[in-house]
C-alpha positions in Angstrom: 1.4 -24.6 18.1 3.9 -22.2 17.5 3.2 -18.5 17.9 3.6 -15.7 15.5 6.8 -14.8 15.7 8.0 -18.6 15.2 6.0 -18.9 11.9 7.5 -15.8 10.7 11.3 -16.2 11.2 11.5 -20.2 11.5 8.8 -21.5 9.4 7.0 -24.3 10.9 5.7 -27.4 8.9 2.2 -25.1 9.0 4.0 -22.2 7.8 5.9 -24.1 4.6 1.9 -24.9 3.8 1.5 -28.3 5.0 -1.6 -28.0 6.5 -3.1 -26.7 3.3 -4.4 -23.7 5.1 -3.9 -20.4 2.9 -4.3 -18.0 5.0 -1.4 -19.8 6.9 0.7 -20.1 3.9 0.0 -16.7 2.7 1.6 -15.2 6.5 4.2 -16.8 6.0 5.2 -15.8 2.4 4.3 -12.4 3.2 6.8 -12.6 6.4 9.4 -14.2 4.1 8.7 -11.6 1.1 9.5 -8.4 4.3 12.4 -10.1 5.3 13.7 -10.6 1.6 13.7 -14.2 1.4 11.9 -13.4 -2.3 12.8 -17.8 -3.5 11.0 -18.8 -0.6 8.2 -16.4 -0.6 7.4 -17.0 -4.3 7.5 -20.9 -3.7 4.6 -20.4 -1.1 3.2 -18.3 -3.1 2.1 -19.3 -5.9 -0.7 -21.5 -5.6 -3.0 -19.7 -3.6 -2.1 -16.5 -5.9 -3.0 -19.0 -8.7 -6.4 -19.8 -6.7 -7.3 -16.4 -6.5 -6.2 -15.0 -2.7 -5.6 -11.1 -2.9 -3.0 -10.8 -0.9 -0.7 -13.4 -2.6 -1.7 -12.3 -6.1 -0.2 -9.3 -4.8 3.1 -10.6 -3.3 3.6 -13.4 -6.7 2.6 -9.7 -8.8 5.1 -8.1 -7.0 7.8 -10.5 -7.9 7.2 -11.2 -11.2 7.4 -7.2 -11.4 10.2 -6.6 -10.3 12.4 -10.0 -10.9 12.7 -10.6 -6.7 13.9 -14.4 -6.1 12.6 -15.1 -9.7 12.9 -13.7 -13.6 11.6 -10.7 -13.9 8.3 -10.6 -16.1 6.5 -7.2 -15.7 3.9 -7.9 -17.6 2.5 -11.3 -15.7 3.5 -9.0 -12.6 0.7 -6.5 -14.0 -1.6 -9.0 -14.6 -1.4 -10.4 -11.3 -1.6 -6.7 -9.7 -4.4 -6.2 -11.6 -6.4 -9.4 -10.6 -6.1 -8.2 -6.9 -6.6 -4.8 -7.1 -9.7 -5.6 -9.1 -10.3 -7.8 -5.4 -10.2 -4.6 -3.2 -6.8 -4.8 -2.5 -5.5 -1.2 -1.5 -1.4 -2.5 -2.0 -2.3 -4.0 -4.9 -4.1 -0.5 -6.0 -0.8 1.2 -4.8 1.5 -0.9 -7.2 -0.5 -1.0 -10.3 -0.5 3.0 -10.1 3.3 3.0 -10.1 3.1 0.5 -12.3 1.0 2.8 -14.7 3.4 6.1 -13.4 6.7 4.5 -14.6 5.6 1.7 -17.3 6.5 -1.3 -15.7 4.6 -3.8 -17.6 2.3 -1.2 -19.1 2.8 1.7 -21.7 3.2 4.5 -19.4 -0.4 6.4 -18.5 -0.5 9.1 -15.9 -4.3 9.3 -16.5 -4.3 5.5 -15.4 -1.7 6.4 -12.6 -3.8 8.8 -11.2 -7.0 7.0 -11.4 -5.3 4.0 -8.9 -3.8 6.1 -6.5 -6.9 7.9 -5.7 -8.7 4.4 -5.6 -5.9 3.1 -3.0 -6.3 6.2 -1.6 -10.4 5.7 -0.6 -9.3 2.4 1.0 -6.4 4.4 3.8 -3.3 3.4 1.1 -1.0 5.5 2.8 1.7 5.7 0.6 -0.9 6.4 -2.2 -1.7 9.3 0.0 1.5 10.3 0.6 2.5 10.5 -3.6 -1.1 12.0 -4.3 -0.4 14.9 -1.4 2.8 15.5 -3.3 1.2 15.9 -6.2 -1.1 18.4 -5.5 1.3 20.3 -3.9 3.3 20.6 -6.7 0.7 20.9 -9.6 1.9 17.6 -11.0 -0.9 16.2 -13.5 -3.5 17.5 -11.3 -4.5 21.7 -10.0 -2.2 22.9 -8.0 -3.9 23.0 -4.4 -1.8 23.5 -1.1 -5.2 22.8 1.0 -5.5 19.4 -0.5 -1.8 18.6 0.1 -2.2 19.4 3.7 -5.2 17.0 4.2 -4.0 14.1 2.5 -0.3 14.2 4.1 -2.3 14.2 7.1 -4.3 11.8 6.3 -1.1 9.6 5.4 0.1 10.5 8.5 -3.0 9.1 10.6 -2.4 5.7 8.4 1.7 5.2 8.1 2.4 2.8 10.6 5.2 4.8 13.4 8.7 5.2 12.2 7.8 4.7 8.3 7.6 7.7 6.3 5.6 10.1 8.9 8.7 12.4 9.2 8.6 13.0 5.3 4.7 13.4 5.4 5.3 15.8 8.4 7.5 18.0 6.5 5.5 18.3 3.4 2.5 19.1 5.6 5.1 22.2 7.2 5.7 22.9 3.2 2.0 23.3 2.4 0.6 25.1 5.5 2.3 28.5 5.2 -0.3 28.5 2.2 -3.3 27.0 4.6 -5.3 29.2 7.0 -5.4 28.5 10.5 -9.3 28.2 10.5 -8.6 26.0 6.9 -6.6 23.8 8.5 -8.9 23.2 11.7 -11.4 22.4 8.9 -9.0 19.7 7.4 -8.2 18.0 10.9 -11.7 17.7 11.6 -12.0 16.0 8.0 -9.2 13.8 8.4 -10.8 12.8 11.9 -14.6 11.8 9.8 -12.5 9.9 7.0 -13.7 6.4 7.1 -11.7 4.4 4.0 -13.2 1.9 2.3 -13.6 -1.7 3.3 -11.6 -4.3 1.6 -13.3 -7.1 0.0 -10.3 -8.8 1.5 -8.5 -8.7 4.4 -5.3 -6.7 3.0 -2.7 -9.0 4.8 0.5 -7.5 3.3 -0.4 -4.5 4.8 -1.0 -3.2 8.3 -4.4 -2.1 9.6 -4.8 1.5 9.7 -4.2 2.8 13.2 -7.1 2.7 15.4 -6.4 5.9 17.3 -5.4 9.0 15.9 -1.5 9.9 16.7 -1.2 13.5 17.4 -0.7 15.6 14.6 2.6 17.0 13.9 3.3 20.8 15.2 3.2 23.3 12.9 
């Protein structure tokens, strides 16, 4: 049988969906879809998307979104963002709140943006974190609240898997705590230590676990 790192850079009969196992298939488009082989990824794709898995409702969504390896057609993407975010999937959360932030298949609604971040958010979404923190450090469609920043860049930082975008959470956690009190921000760690996110109703493949161990948080 070949091992993981086979199925995701030389597909194996399994891999290209042969054994009719979806959770096998859906791997392997995922590790196609990372490594930008969009054609492929769609053509393994889109049946179990069609039969209702999360994660490659998510992946299909994501192409029809944004025309990768096929036409672009934002609003099936939408719909198929939709479908799995309405599954518990935290990416899929993530998406259709840019998708509502910059009208991509939708009529622009920052009301609706906002509402999906915060739900990917509850689930350990880091980059839904990471663009809520930013907005509440600079007032944008929400109060103005340095405190808040602070806790959810660090609570991106506890979920972005090393050498994503930690530096950039890192920094705006540095921007935000010249307005945070020492004893505030001891309160916030200890929060960001108790947060337990939401459980998917299905394993969020495309994306990786949360950490299970806390990295150290940055220095101030």
């Amino acid at each position: 049988m070949p091992n993981l790192v086979d199925v995701m850079m030389r597909p194996s009969p399994a891999a290209r969906g042969e054994d009719g196992k979806p959770s096998t298939i859906v791997t392997a488009g995922d590790a196609a879809y990372r490594r930008g082989d969009y054609a492929y990824a769609y053509r393994i794709l889109k049946r179990p998307a069609a039969a209702g898995d999360s994660d490659a409702q998510c992946l299909v969504g994501l192409m029809n979104r944004d025309g990768q390896g096929i036409a672009k057609n934002p609003e099936e993407g939408v719909r198929l963002l939709r479908l799995s975010a309405d599954q518990g999937n935290p990416r899929a959360m993530n998406e259709l709140a840019t998708s509502y932030e910059q009208g991509l298949g939708v009529t622009a609604d920052s009301q609706q943006a906002l509402k999906w971040y915060r739900q990917a958010a509850e689930f350990g979404q880091p980059n839904a974190l990471h663009t809520l923190a930013g907005r509440y450090l600079q007032g944008d469609g929400v109060p103005r609240d340095p405190s808040e920043s602070y806790y959810l860049a660090a609570l991106a930082y506890r979920f972005y898997e090393p050498g994503t975008k930690r530096d950039e959470v890192a920094q705006m956690m540095k921007d935000a705590e010249s307005e945070v009190s020492p004893d505030a921000r001891a309160a916030i760690e200890r929060r960001v230590g108790e947060f337990k996110p939401n459980a998917a109703k299905l394993p969020p493949a495309p994306i990786k676990a949360p950490v299970t161990q806390e990295p150290a948080m940055p220095n101030g």
